[in-house]
C-alpha positions in Angstrom: -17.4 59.5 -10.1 -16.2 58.0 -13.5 -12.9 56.8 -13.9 -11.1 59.2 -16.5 -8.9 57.0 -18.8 -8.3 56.8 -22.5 -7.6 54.6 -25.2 -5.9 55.9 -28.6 -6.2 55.2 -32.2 -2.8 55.2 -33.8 -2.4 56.9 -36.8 0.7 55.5 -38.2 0.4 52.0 -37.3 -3.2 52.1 -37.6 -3.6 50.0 -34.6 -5.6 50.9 -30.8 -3.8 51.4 -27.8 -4.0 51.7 -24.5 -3.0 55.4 -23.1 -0.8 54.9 -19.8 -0.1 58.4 -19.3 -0.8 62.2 -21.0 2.1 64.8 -20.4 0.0 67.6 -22.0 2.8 70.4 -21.1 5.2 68.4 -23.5 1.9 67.1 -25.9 3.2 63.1 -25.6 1.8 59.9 -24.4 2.9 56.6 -23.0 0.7 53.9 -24.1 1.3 50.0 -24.9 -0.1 48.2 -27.6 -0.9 44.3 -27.9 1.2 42.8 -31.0 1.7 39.6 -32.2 5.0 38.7 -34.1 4.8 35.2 -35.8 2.9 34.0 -33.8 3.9 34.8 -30.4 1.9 37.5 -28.4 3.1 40.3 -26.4 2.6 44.1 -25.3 4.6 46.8 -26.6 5.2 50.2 -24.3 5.7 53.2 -26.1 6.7 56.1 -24.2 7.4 60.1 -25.4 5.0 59.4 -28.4 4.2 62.5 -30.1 0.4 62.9 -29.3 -0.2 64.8 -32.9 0.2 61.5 -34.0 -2.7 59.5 -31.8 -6.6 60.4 -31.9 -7.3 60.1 -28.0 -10.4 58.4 -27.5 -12.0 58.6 -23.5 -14.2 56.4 -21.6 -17.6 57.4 -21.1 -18.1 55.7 -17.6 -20.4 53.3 -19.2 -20.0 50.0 -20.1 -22.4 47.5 -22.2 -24.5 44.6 -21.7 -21.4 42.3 -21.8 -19.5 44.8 -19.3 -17.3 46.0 -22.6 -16.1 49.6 -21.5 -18.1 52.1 -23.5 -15.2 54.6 -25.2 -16.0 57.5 -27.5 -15.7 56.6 -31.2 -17.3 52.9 -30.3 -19.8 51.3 -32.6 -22.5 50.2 -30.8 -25.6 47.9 -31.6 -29.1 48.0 -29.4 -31.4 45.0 -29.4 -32.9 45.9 -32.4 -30.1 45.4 -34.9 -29.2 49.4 -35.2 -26.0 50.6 -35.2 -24.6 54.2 -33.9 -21.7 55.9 -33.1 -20.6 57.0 -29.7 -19.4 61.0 -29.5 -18.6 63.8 -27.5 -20.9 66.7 -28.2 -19.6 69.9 -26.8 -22.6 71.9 -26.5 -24.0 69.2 -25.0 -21.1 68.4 -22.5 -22.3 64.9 -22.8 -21.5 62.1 -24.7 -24.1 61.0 -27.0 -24.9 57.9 -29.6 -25.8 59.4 -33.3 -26.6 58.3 -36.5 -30.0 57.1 -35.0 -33.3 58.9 -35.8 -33.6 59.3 -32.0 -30.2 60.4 -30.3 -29.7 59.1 -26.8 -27.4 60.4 -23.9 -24.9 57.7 -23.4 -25.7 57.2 -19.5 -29.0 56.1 -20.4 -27.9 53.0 -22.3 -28.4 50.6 -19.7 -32.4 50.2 -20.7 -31.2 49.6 -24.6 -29.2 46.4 -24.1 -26.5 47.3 -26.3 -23.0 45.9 -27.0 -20.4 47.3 -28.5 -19.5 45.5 -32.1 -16.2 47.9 -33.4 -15.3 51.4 -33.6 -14.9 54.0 -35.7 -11.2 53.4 -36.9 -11.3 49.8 -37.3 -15.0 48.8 -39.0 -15.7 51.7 -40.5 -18.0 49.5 -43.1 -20.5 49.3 -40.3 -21.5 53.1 -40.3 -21.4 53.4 -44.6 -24.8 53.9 -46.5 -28.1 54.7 -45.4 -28.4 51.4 -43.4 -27.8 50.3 -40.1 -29.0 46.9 -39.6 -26.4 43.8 -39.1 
């Protein structure tokens, strides 16, 4: 059975972070961030954050060639230079890799060799245009 965790994008400080808890009855998280304030690294815990104001991204159960945990809204790159985008697709009930010609369920991603170069928040430049080669 996959772990079921999350990560978060950030909306107002347009940063990632890393979801600690979900109280969905009162619609907050607790999450901590990494942040770096001249020069000196840290984490920062957040807790009570509103979660209207966090796009909750989960882990597929799937990690890549590098063992990088595979979440939804990853960028990911095969062997062959292509690029796509991790999602959840519903009528599915799978998570699946798009915008490649060929669309392939996420658990099968172990034959591709891929890795995961971004995501979808922070490089969107790697999904613009037609072209998908790095």
């Amino acid at each position: 059975m996959n772990d079921v965790k999350y990560r978060a994008w950030d909306y107002k400080e347009k940063r990632m972070v890393k979801v600690l808890a979900i109280d969905w009855e009162h619609q907050t998280i607790n999450c901590e961030a990494n942040i770096n304030h001249k020069g000196i690294e840290g984490v920062e815990r957040l807790y009570h954050q509103p979660l209207e104001n966090f796009e909750l991204l989960q882990y597929t159960g799937v990690k890549d060639k590098n063992g990088t945990e595979i979440y939804e809204g990853d960028i990911l790159k095969n062997s062959f230079g292509s690029l796509y985008e991790v999602k959840w697709v519903s009528s599915m009930m799978s998570f699946m890799c798009s915008p490649l010609k060929v669309v392939y369920e996420i658990r099968h991603l172990d034959n591709l060799d891929t890795e995961v170069v971004g995501n979808v928040f922070e490089n969107t430049e790697l999904l613009r245009g037609d072209e998908y080669e790095v």
